[in-house]
KOLLO-381559 format. One line per field, with one value per residue (C-alpha): residue number from 1; residue in one letter; x, y, z. Coordinates in pm, 1 decimal. Example, Ala and Ser with C-alpha at 12.3 -4.5 7.8 and 13.67 -1.06 7.14 Angstrom:
% KOLLO-381559
vexdo <- 1|2
torvo <- A|S
c1 <- 1230.0|1367.0
c2 <- -450.0|-106.0
c3 <- 780.0|714.0
END
This chain:
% KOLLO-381559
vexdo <- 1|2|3|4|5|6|7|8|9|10|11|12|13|14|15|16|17|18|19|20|21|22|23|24|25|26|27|28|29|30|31|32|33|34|35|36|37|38|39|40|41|42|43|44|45|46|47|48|49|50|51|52|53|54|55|56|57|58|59|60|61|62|63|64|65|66|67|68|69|70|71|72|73|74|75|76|77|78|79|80|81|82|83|84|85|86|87|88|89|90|91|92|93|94|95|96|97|98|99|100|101|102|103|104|105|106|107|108|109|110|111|112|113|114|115|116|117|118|119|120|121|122|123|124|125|126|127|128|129|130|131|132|133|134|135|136|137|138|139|140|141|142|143|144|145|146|147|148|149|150|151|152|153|154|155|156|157|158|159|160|161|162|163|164|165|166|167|168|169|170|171|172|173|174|175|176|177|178|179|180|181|182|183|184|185|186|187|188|189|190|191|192|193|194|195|196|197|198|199|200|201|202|203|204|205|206|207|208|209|210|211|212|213|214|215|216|217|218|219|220|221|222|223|224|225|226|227|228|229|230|231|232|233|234|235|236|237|238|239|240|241|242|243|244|245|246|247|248|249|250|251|252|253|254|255|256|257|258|259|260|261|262|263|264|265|266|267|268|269|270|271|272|273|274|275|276|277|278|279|280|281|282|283|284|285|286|287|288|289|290|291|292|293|294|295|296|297|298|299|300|301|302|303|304|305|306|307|308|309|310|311|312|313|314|315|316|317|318|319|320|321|322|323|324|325|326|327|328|329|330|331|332|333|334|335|336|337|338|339|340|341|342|343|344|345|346|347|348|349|350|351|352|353|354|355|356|357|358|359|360|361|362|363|364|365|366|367|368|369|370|371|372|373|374|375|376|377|378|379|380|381|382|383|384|385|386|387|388|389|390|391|392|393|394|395|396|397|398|399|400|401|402|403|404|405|406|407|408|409|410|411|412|413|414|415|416|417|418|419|420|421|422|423|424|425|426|427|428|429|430|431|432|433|434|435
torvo <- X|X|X|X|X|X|X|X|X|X|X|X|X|X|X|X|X|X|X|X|X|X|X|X|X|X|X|X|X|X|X|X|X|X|X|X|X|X|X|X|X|X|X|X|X|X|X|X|X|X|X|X|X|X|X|X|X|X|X|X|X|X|X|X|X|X|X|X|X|X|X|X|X|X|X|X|X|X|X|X|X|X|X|X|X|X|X|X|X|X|X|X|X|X|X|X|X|X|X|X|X|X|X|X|X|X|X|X|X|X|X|X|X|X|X|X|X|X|X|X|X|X|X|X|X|X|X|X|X|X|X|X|X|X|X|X|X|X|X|X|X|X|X|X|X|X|X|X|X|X|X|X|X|X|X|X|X|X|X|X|X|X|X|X|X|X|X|X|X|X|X|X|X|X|X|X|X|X|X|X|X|X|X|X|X|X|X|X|X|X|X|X|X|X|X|X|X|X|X|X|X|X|X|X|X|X|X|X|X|X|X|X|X|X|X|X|X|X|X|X|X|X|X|X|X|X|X|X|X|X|X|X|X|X|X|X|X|X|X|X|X|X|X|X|X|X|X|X|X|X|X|X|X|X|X|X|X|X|X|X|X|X|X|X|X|X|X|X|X|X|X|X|X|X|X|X|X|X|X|X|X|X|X|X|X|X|X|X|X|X|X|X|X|X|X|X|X|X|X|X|X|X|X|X|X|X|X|X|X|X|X|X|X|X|X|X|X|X|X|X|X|X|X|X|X|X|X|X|X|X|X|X|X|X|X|X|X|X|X|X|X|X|X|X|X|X|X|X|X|X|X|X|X|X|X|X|X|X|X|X|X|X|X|X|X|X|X|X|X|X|X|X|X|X|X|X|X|X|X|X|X|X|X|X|X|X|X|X|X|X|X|X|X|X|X|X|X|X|X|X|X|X|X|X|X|X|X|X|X|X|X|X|X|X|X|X|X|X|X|X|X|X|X|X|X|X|X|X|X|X|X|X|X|X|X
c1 <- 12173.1|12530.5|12579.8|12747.6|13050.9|13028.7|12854.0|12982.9|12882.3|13093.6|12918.3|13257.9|13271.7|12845.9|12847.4|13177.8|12949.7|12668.8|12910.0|13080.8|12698.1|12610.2|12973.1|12813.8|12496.6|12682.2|12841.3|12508.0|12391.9|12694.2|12615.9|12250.2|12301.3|12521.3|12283.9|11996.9|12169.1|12234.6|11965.1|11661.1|11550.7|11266.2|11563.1|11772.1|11585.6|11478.9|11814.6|11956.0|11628.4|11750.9|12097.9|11984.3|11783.8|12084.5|12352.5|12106.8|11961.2|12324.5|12425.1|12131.8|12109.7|12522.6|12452.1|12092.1|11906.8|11753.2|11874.3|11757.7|11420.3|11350.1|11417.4|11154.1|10908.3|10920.1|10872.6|10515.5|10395.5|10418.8|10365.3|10710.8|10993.8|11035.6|10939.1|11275.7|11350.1|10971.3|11035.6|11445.3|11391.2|11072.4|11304.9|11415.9|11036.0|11168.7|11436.8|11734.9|12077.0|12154.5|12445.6|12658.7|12659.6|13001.0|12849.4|12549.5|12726.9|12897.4|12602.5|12493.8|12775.3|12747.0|12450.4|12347.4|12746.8|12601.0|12624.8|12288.2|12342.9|12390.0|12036.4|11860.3|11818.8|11816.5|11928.2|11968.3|12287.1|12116.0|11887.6|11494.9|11432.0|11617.4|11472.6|11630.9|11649.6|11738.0|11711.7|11501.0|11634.6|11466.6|11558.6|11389.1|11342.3|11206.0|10985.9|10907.7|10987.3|11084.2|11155.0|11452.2|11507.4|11869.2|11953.2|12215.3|12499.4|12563.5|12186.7|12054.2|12353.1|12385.1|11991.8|12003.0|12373.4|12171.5|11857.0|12097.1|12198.8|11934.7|11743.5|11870.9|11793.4|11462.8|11422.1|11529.9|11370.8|11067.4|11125.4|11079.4|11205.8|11387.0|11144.0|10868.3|10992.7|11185.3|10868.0|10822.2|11186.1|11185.5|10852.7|11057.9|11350.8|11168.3|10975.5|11285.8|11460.6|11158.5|11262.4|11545.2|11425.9|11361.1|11273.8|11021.8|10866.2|10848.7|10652.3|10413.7|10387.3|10301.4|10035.8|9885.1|9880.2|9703.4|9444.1|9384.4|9265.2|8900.5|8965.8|8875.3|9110.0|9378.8|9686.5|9987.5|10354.9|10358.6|10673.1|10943.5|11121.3|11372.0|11486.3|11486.4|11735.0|11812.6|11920.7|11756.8|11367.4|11205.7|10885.4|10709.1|10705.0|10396.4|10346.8|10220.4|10279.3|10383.8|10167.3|10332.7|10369.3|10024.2|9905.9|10033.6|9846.0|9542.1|9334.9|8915.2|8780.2|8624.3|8930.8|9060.0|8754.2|8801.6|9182.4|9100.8|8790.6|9015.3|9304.4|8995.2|8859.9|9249.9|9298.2|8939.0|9041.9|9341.1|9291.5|8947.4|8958.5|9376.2|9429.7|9739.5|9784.0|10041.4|10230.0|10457.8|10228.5|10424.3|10354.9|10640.2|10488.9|10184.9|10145.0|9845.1|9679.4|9434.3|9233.0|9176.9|9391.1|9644.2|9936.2|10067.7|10464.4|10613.7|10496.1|10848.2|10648.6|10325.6|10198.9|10037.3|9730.4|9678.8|9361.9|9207.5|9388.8|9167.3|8872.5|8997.9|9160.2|8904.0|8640.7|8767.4|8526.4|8244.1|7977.0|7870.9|8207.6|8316.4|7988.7|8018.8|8273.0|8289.3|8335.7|8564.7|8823.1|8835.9|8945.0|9251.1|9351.1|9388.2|9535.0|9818.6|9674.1|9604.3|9797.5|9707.9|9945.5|9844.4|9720.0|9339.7|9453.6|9669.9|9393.7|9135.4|9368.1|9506.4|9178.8|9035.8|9317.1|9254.3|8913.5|8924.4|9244.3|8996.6|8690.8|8865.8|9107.4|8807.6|8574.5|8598.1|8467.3|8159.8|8022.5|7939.1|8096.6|8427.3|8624.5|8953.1|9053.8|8922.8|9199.0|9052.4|9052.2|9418.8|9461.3|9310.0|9504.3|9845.0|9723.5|9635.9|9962.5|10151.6|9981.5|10031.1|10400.2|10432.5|10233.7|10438.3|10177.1|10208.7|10562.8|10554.2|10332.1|10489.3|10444.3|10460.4|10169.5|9957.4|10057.5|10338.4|10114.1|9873.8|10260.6|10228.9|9895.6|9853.8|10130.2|9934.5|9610.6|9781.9|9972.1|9628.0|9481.8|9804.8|9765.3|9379.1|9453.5|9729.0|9442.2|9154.2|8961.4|8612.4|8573.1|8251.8|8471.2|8216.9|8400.5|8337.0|8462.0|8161.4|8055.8
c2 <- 8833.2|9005.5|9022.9|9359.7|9345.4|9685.9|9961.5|10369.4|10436.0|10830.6|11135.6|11176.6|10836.7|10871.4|11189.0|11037.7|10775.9|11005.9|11228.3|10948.4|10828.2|11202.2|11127.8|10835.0|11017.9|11205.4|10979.2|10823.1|11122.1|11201.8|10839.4|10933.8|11262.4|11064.9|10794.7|11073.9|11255.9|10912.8|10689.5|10656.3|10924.1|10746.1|10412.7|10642.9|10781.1|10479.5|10348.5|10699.3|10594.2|10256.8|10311.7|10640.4|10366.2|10135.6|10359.6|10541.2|10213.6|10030.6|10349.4|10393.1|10021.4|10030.1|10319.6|10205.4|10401.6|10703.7|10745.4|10400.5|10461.2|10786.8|10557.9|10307.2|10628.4|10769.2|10440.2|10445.8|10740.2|10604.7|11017.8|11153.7|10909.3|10729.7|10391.3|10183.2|10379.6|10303.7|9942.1|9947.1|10136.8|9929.7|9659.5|9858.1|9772.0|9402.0|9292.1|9512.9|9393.8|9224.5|9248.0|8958.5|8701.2|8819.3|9156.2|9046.6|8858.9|9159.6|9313.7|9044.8|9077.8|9464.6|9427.0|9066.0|8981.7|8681.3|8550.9|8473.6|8068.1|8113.6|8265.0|8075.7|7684.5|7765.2|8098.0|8155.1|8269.3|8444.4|8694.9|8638.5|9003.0|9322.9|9663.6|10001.2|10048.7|9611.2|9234.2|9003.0|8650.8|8312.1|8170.7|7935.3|7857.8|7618.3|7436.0|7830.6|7998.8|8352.8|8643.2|8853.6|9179.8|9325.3|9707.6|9808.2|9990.9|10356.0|10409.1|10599.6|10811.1|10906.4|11009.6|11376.1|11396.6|11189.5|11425.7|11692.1|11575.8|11427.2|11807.7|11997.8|11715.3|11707.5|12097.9|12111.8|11835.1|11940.5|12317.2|12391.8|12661.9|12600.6|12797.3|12588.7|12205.3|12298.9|12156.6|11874.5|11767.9|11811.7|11531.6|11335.0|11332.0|11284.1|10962.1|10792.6|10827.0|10692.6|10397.1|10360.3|10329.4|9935.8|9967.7|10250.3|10017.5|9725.9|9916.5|10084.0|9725.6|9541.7|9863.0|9873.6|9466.2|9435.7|9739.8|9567.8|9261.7|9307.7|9317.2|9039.7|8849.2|9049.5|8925.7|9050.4|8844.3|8774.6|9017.2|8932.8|9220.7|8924.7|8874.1|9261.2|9523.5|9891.1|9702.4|9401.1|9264.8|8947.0|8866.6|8559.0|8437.8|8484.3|8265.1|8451.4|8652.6|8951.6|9123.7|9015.3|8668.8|8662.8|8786.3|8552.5|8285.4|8451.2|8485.4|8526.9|8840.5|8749.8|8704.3|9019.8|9214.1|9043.7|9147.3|9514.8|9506.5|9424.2|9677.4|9939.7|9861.6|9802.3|10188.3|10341.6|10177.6|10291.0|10615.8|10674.2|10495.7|10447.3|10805.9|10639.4|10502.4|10247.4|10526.3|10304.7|10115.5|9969.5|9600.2|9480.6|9485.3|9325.3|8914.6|8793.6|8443.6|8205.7|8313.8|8656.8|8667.8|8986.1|8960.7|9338.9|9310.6|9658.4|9926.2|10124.4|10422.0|10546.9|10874.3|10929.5|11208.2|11479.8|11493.2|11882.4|11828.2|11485.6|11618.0|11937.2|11716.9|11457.0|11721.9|11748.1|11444.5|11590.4|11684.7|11992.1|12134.2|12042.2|12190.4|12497.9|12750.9|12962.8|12709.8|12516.3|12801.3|12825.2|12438.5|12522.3|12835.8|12581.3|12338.7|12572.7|12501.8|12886.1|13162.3|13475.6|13706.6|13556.2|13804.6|13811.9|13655.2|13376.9|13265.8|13293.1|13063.9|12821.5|12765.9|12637.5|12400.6|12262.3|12215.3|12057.4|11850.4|11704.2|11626.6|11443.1|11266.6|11195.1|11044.7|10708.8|10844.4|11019.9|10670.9|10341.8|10116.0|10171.0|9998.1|10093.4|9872.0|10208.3|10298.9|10643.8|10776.5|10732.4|10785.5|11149.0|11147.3|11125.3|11365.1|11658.8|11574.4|11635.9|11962.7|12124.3|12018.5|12222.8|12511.0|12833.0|12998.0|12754.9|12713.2|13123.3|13120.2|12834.9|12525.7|12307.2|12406.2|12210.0|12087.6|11883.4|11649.0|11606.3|11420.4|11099.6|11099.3|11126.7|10847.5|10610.8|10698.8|10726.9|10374.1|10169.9|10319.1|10164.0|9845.6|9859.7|9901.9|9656.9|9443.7|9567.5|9520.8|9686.6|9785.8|9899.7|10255.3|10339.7|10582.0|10536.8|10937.2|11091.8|11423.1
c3 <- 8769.7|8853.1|9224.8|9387.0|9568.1|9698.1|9655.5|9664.0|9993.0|10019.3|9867.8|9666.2|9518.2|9466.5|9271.4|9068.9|8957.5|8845.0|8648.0|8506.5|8355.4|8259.7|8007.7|7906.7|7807.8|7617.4|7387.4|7336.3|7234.8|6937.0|6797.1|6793.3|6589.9|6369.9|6331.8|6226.4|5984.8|5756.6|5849.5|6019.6|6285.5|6430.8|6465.3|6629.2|6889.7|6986.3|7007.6|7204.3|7433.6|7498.1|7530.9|7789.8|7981.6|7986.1|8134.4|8360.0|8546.3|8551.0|8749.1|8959.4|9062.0|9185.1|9396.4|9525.6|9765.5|9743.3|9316.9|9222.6|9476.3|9210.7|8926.0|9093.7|9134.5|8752.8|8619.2|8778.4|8567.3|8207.9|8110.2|8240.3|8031.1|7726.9|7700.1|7727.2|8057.4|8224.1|8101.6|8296.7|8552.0|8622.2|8734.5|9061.5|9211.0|9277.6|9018.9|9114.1|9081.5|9471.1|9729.5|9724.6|10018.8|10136.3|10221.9|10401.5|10608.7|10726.4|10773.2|10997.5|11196.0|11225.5|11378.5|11541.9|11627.8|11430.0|11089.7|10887.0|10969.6|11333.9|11347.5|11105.8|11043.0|10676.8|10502.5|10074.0|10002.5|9703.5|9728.4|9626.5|9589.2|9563.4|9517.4|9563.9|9949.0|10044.5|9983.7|10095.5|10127.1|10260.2|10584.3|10795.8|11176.5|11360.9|11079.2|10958.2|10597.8|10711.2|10467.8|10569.6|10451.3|10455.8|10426.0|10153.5|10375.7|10349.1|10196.6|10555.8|10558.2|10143.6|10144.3|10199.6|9924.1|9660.9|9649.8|9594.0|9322.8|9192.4|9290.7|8991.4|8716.7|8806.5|8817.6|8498.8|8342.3|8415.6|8424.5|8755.3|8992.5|9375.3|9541.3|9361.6|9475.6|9833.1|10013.7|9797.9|9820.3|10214.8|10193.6|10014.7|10232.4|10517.1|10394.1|10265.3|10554.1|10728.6|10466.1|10578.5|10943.3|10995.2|11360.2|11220.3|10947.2|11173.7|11433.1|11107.7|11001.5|11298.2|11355.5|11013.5|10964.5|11364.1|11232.5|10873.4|11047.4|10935.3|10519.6|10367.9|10122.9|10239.4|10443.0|10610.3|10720.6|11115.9|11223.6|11426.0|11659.3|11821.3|11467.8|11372.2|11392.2|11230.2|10902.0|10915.1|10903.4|10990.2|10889.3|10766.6|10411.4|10223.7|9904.0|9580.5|9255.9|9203.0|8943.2|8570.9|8700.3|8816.8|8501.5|8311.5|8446.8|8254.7|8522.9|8506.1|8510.8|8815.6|8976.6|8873.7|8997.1|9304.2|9327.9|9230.5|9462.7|9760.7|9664.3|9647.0|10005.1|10143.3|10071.4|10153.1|10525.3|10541.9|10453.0|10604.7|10938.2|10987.2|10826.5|10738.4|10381.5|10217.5|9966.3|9827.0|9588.6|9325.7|9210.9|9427.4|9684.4|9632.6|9623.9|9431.5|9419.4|9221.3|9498.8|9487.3|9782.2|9805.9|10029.8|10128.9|10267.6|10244.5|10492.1|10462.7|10291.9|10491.9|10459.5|10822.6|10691.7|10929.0|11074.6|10970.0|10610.8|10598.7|10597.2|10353.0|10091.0|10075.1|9999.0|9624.3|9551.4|9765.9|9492.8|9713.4|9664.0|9334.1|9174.0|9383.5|9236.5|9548.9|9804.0|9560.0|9522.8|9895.6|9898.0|9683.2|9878.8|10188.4|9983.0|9860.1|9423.4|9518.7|9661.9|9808.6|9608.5|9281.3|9072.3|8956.5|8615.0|8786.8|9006.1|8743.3|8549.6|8759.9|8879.6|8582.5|8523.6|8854.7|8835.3|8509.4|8615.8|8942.2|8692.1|8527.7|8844.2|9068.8|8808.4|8961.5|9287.2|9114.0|9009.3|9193.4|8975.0|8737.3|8418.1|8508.4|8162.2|8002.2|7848.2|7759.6|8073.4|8113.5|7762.7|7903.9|8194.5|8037.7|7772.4|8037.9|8180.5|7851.0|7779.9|8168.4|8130.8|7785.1|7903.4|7940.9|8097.3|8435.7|8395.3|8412.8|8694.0|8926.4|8814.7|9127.6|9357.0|9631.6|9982.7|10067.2|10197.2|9880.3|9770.2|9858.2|9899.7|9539.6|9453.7|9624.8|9440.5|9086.5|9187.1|9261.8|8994.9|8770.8|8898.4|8879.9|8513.6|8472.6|8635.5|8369.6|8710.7|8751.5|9071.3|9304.7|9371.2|9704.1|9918.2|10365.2|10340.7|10525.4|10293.1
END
């Protein structure tokens, strides 16, 4: 893969890129009306897809940060984009286009006064891994294989200009108004510059990875603060696949029960007894084994849930609640799906999407054992997805409702359930939530 050089670090130069793309768009977009009116529309929307994909992810993955970690995020919901861009802009979980040596050097420099060789015994001048906020690269010390992840520059400092920008393409993708995203944007922008934080993340990590101690068949790198900085983390080097390359190896159904079975558990303890859950849950980072093993090494991205709205949001899968209109509508009034000066007809009818939008989200939970191969139930979640986005009745009514907090929370529930699927894992889906 093509190594950077450098990457647009000004809000100038970042935004220059970004309109020089939306030109590109455009051009694809003449050939593909072209294309349709003498051959073969189907071809050539598939082809406008593709090429759309193409010039969106080379852009995203020069700037990285904060535009290439969206990218990463919508290619998790297989609902939102067309197939070619899921597929590219899946590549920013763990395959992104890496810095060249020259400029992680420099980095080392900037903030050890050392370069990477005077630290370690042993340090690969290409990277292993690169996502959308670093690399990682393999070093060794003292008889140890050590993974090293290095910061892009300028991505701390360009977070708050790139959601700007990025701001109004989402609003009007998916026909949304300021007033209805401000909150959700401000979540955002606080957890990626919590990314951004490595001092942060190796505190969360060495927290989380001490509390997880009692999982079974799940394992966490040994951290290193003498080896650590703002821009750089240390940590050991765990061995394993990530998910398509463990998948490949065609492994039992037992196996993958087991791997799904420990994801499961992983997240019912984090989020009932660390009320702090890993929100970042894409495939990269996740290591699998023959085992059944899973190896967690990304704790950048943790939602930290507040104690009162704990024991509020978790009551959606509380049968007492969810068959009991009255004390159900009162849940969504403190959990902002409601609002006060809605009119009768508004709540009435935002309500009932609700409700029928949580029958159908917390099934797992209202059973002790789940298929999460069924690819009906997604088939049904994508499909209620589809038909809220086309409604004009919630677009005219606010689309984006619930509390900033129910965010991430729900990424990390809709990722696990992803990989659960990519698994075909079924799973024992007990809850330790105390009704």
């Amino acid at each position: 893969m093509k190594e950077q050089n450098k990457i647009p670090t000004s809000k100038v130069k970042r935004a220059a890129k970004l309109i020089s793309t939306g030109a590109k768009l455009g051009g694809n977009y003449v050939k593909y009306y072209a294309k349709s009116v003498i051959g073969n529309e189907k071809e050539a929307k598939e082809q406008l897809d593709i090429d759309n994909a193409d010039d969106i992810y080379n852009s995203l993955s020069e700037l990285k940060g904060s535009a290439l970690k969206v990218a990463q995020i919508m290619s998790m919901d297989k609902n939102t984009l067309p197939k070619a861009m899921i597929e590219k802009f899946s590549l920013a979980q763990y395959s992104a286009p890496p810095l060249s040596y020259p400029l992680v050097v420099k980095t080392f420099r900037q903030t050890f006064g050392k370069t990477p060789t005077e630290i370690f015994d042993t340090f690969s001048k290409k990277a292993v891994n690169a996502a959308s906020i670093g690399q990682v690269h393999l070093a060794e010390l003292d008889g140890k294989k050590l993974a090293v992840k290095i910061q892009y520059p300028g991505v701390a400092d360009s977070v708050h200009s790139d959601l700007a920008m990025v701001k109004p393409i989402a609003m009007r993708m998916l026909g949304l108004k300021e007033k209805d995203v401000k909150h959700y944007f401000e979540e955002v922008e606080s957890k990626l510059l919590e990314e951004t934080d490595y001092e942060l993340e190796l505190k969360q990590s060495i927290d989380i990875s001490n509390g997880s101690q009692i999982l079974e068949g799940v394992f966490f790198p040994k951290y290193y603060p003498e080896l650590s900085n703002k821009r750089i983390l240390t940590m050991d080097w765990l061995e394993g696949m990530h998910l398509d390359k463990f998948l490949k190896t065609n492994p039992s159904q037992e196996i993958r029960n087991l791997v799904g079975q420990r994801l499961w558990d992983m997240y019912d303890y984090h989020v009932n007894t660390l009320r702090a859950i890993h929100a970042d849950p894409h495939p990269g980072n996740f290591l699998f084994n023959e085992n059944g093993e899973v190896g967690v090494i990304d704790f950048g991205c943790i939602k930290h849930i507040p104690e009162e709205f704990y024991y509020q949001y978790f009551q959606l899968i509380n049968p007492n609640y969810v068959n009991d209109d009255e004390k159900l509508r009162e849940l969504f009034y403190y959990l902002e799906f409601l609002y006060e000066d809605d009119t009768k007809e508004a709540s009435e009818f935002f309500f009932n999407i609700f409700k029928d939008s949580l029958l159908l989200l917390i099934h797992p939970f209202t059973v002790d054992v789940f298929d999460f191969s069924n690819e009906d139930y997604f088939n049904q979640i994508y499909a209620k997805g589809e038909e809220l986005s086309k409604s004009k009745d919630v677009r005219k009514n606010g689309a984006a409702r619930g509390s900033r907090h129910i965010l991430y929370i729900n990424r990390a529930y809709f990722g696990l359930f992803s990989i659960l699927n990519q698994l075909g894992a079924t799973v024992k889906t007990t809850t330790s939530f105390k009704f």
